[in-house]
C-alpha positions as CSV (number, residue, x, y, z in Angstrom):
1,X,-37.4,79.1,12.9
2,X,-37.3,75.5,14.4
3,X,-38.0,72.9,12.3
4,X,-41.6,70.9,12.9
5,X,-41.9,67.8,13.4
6,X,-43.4,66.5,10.6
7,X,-40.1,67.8,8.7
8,X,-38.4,66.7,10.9
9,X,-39.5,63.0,10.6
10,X,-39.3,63.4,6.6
11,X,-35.4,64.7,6.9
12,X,-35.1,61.4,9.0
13,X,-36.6,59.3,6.3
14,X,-34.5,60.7,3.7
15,X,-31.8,59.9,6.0
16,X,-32.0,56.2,6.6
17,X,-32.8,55.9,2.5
18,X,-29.4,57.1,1.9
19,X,-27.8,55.2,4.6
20,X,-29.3,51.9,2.8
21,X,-28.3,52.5,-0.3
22,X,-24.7,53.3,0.8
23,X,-24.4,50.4,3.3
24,X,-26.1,48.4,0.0
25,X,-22.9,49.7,-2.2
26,X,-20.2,49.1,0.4
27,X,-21.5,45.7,1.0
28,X,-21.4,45.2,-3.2
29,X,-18.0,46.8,-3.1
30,X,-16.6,44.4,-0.2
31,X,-17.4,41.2,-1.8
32,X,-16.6,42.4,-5.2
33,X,-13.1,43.0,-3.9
34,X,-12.7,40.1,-1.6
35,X,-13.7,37.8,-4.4
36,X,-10.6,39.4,-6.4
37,X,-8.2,39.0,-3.9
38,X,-9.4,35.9,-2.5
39,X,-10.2,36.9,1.2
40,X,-13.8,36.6,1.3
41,X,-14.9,36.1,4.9
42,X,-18.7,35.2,3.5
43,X,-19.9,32.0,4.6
44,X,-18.5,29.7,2.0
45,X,-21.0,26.9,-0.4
46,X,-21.1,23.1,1.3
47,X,-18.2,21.3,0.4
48,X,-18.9,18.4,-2.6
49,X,-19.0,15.3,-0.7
50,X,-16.0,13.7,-2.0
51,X,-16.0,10.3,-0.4
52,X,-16.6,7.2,-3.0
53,X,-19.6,4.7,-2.0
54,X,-18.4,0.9,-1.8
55,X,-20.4,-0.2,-4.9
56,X,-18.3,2.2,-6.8
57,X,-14.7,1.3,-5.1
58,X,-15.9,-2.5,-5.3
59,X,-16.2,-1.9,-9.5
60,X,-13.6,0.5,-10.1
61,X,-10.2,0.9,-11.9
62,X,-7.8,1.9,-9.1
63,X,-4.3,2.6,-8.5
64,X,-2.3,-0.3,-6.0
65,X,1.1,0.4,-4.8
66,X,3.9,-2.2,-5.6
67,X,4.2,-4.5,-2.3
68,X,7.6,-5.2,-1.8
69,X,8.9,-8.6,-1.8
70,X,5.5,-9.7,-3.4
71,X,5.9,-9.4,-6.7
72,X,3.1,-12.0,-7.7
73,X,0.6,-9.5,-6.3
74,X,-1.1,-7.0,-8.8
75,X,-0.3,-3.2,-9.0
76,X,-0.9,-0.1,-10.8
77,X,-3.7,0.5,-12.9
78,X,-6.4,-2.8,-11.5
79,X,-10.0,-3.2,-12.5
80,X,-12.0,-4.6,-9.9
81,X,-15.3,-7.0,-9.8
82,X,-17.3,-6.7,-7.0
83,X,-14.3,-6.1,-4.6
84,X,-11.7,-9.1,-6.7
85,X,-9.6,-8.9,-9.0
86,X,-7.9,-11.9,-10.2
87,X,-4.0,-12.3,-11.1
88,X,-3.7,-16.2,-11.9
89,X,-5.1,-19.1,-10.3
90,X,-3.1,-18.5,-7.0
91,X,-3.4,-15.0,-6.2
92,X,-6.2,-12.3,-6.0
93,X,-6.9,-8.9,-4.6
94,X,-9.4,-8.4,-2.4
95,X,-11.1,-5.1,-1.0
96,X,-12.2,-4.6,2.4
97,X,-15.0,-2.3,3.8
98,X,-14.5,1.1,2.8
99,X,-14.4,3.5,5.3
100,X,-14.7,7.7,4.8
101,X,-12.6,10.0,7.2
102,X,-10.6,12.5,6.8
103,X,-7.0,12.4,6.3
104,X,-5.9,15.8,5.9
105,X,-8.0,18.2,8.0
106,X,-9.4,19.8,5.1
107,X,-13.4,20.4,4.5
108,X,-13.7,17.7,2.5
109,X,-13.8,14.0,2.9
110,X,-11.5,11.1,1.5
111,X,-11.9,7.2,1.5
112,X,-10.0,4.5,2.9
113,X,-10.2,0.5,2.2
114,X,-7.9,-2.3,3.4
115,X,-6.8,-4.1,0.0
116,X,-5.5,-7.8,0.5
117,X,-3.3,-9.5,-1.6
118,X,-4.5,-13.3,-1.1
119,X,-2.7,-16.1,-2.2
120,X,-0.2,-18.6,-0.8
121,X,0.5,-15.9,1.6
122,X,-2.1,-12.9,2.7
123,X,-0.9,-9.6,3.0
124,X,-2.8,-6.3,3.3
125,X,-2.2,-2.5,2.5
126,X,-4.5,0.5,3.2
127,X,-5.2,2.9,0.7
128,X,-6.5,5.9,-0.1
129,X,-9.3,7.9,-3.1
130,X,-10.9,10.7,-3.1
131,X,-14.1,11.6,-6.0
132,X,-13.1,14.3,-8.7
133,X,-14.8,15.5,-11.5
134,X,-12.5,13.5,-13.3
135,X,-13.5,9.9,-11.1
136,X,-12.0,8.6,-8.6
137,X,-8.7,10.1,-7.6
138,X,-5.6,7.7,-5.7
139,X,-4.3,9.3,-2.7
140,X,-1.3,6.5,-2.3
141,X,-0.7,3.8,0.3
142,X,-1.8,5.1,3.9
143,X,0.6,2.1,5.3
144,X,2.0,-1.1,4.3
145,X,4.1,-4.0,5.4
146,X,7.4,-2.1,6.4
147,X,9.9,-2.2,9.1
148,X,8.6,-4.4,11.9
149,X,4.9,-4.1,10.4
150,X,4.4,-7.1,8.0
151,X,1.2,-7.2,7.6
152,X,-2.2,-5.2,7.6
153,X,-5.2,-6.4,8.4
154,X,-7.9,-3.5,9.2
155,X,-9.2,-0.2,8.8
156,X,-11.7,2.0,10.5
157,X,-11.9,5.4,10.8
158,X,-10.4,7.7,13.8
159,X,-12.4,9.7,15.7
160,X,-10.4,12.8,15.2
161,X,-9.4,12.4,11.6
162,X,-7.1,10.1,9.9
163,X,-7.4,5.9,10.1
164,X,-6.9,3.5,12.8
165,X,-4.8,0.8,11.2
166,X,-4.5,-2.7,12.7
167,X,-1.1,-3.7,12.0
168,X,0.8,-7.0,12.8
169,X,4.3,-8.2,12.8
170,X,3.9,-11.8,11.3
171,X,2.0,-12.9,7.7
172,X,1.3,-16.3,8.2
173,X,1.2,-18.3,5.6
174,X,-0.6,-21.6,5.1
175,X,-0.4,-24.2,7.3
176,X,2.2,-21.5,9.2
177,X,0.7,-22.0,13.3
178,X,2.8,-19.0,14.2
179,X,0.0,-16.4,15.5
180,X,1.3,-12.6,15.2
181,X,0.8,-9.8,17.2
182,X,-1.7,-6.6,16.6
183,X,-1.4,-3.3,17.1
184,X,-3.7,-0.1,16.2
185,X,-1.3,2.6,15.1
186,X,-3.5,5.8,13.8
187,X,-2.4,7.5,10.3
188,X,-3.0,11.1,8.9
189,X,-1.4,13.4,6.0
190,X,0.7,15.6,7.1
191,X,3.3,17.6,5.5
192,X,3.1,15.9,2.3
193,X,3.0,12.5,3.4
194,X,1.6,9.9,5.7
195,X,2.4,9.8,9.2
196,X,1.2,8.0,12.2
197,X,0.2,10.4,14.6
198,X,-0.9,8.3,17.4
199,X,-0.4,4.3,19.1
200,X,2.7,2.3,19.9
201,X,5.8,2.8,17.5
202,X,7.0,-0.9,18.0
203,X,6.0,-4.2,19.0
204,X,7.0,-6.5,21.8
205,X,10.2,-8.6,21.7
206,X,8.4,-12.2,20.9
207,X,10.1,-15.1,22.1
208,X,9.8,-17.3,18.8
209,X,11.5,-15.8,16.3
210,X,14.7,-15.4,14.4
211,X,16.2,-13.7,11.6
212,X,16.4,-15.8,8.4
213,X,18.2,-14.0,5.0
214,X,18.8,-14.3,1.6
215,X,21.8,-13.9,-0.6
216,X,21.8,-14.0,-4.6
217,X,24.8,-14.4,-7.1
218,X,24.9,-13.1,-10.4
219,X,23.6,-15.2,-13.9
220,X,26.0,-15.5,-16.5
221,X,24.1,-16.7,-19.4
222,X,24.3,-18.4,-22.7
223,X,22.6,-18.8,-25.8
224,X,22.7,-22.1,-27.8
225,X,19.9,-22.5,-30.8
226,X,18.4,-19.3,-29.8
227,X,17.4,-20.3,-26.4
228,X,19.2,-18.3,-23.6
229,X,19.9,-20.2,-20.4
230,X,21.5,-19.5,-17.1
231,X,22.3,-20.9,-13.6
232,X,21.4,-18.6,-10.1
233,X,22.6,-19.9,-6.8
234,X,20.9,-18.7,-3.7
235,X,22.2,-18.9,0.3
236,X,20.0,-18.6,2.8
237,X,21.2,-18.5,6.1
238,X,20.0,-18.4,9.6
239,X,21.2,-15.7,11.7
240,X,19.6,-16.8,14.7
241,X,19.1,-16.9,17.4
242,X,16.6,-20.0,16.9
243,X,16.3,-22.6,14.6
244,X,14.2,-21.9,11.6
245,X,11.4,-24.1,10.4
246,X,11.2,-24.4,6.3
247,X,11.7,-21.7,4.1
248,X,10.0,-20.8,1.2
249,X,12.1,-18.7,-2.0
250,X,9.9,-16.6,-4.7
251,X,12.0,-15.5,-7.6
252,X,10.4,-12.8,-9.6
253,X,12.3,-12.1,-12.9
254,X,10.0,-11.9,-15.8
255,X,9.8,-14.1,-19.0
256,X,12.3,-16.8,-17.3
257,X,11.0,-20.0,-16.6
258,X,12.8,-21.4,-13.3
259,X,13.1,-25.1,-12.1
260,X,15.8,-26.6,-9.1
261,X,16.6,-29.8,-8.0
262,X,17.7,-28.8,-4.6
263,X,14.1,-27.6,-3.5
264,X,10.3,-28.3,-5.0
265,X,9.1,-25.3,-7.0
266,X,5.4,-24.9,-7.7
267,X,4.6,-22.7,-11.2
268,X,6.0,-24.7,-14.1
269,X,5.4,-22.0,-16.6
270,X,7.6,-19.1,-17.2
271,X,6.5,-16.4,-14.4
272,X,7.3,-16.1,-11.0
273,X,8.3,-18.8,-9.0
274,X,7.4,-20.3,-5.7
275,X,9.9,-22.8,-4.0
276,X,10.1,-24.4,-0.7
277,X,12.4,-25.3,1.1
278,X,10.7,-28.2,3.8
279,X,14.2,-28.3,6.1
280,X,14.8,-26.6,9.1
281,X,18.0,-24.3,9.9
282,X,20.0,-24.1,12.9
283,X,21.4,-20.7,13.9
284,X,24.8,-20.3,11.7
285,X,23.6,-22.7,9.3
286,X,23.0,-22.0,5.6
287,X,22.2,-23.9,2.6
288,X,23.2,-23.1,-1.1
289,X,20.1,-23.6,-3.7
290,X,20.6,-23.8,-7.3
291,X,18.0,-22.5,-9.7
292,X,18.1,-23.5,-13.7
293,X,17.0,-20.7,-15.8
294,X,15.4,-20.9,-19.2
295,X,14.0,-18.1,-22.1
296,X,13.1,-19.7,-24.8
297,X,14.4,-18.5,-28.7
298,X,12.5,-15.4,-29.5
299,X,11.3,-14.2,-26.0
300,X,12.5,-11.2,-24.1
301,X,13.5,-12.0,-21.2
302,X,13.8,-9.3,-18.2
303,X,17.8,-8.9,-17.0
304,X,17.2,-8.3,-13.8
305,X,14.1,-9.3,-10.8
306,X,14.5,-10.3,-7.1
307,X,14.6,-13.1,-4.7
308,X,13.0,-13.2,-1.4
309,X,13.1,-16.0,1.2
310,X,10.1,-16.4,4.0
311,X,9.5,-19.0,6.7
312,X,6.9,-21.5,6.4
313,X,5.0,-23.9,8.7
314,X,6.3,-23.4,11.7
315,X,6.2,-21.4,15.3
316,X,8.9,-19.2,14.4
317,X,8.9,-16.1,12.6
318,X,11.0,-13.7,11.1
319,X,10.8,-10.0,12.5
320,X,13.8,-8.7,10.4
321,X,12.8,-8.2,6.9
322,X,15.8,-6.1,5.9
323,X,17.8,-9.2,4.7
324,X,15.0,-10.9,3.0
325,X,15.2,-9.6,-0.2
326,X,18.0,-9.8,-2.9
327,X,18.6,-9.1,-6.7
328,X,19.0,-10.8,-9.3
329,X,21.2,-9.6,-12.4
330,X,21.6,-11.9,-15.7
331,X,24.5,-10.7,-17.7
332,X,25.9,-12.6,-21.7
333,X,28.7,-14.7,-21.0
């Protein structure tokens, strides 16, 4: 006998209730196993906004990279006022405008901000943070003063990820008239590190510069009464192939003070020390510089530090920092 219809319609019903419930369990079952294994395909929760607002950067402890060859600038661990922090009377750090990009291709956001070192010269580094539960989290230096890039002096996001840097190849310094070039050079993480992904790789040949460098000798030194004392002589020299215009020396070797009678230093305390150097070079010239140095009984005076040499007031400019920068080593007679 054929079934009727009104059967026929309950056997349907019973159907589709079964189908539910089974579709119901399979569903249950997928995501319970997905979430186990970690290959969930469900749509996944809005990422935490992990960008960090200015007035919390500006009032923050952060993390600065070392700049090299500027020793009198602040690193590591820095608290900063309303966008300053202070490191004497001659030098600060300074935050720019923050700007929030992304830097890895990920879902969430980071935070990059130009950070100036101001003083008797002005150099800039970008950085980069990121919000965690724990605070605000340092990603390291995006880009700094290296290779032909001495200085940074911008920031703003890229449209397709990553930072737009303005870069330049001269850091004036005061009363220096020499005006560098600019470049924007764009910067992502990649592989583990920062890369510039996009813009020119180099700048222009300029037609005022030359290559000035710096050579160190070692300190013996003595101790007489407790205090320890020692002489450094430093050669800088002109490479060429155009005259220089003054030069200016920092030494950075903690707990020394440092005077000289060959050029006019500026800190008379012990710290580091800025000297300059008001006499031009001619290419193949170099001049010898004598620095006295002087711990006084009971301090503990670092054994070793650096010397760097940099042009000043001028139209020339140094585009070869690899000679710049030498060591100093102190060593008991």
């Amino acid at each position: 006998m054929h079934p009727t219809l009104g059967q026929i319609q309950a056997d349907k019903g019973t159907v589709m209730q079964r189908l539910s419930r089974t579709t119901t369990l399979l569903t249950v079952a997928a995501v319970s196993v997905a979430t186990l294994t970690g290959l969930t395909a469900l749509p996944a929760a809005a990422q935490p906004d992990s960008t960090v607002p200015a007035q919390e950067l500006n009032n923050a402890t952060l993390s600065i990279p070392p700049l090299a060859g500027e020793p009198q600038c602040p690193s590591g661990q820095v608290k900063f006022t309303n966008g300053r922090a202070t490191a004497g009377e001659l030098v600060e750090l300074v935050l720019g405008k923050p700007v929030n990009t992304n830097l890895d291709g990920d879902a969430a956001g980071e935070t990059a901000v130009l950070v100036t070192c101001a003083g008797v010269t002005s150099v800039g580094q970008i950085i980069a943070v990121e919000r965690a539960d724990a605070g605000i989290v340092a990603l390291g230096r995006v880009v700094g003063p290296r290779a032909d890039v001495r200085d940074v002096t911008g920031v703003k996001a890229a449209k397709d990820g990553g930072v737009v840097a303005t870069v330049a190849d001269h850091a004036p310094l005061d009363g220096d008239s020499a005006q560098p070039q600019t470049q924007g050079r764009t910067f992502i993480w990649k592989a583990g590190r920062y890369v510039q992904s996009a813009g020119p790789k180099h700048f222009p040949l300029r037609d005022d510069s030359t290559d000035i460098g710096l050579v160190t000798g070692g300190v013996v030194t003595k101790v007489v009464g407790g205090v320890v004392s020692g002489s450094l002589t430093a050669v800088v020299s002109n490479v060429g192939p155009r005259a220089s215009t003054g030069q200016m020396i920092v030494l950075d070797v903690k707990g020394w003070k440092i005077t000289s009678d060959d050029v006019t230093c500026q800190n008379p305390d012990v710290g580091t020390q800025v000297c300059r150097r008001e006499e031009p070079l001619e290419p193949g010239e170099s001049a010898r510089l004598r620095f006295a140095m002087r711990a006084e009984a009971g301090s503990k005076p670092a054994a070793t530090g650096t010397a760097r040499v940099k042009l000043i007031e001028g139209m020339t400019v140094d585009t070869n920092l690899d000679n710049d920068m030498s060591p100093i080593r102190t060593r008991a007679a």
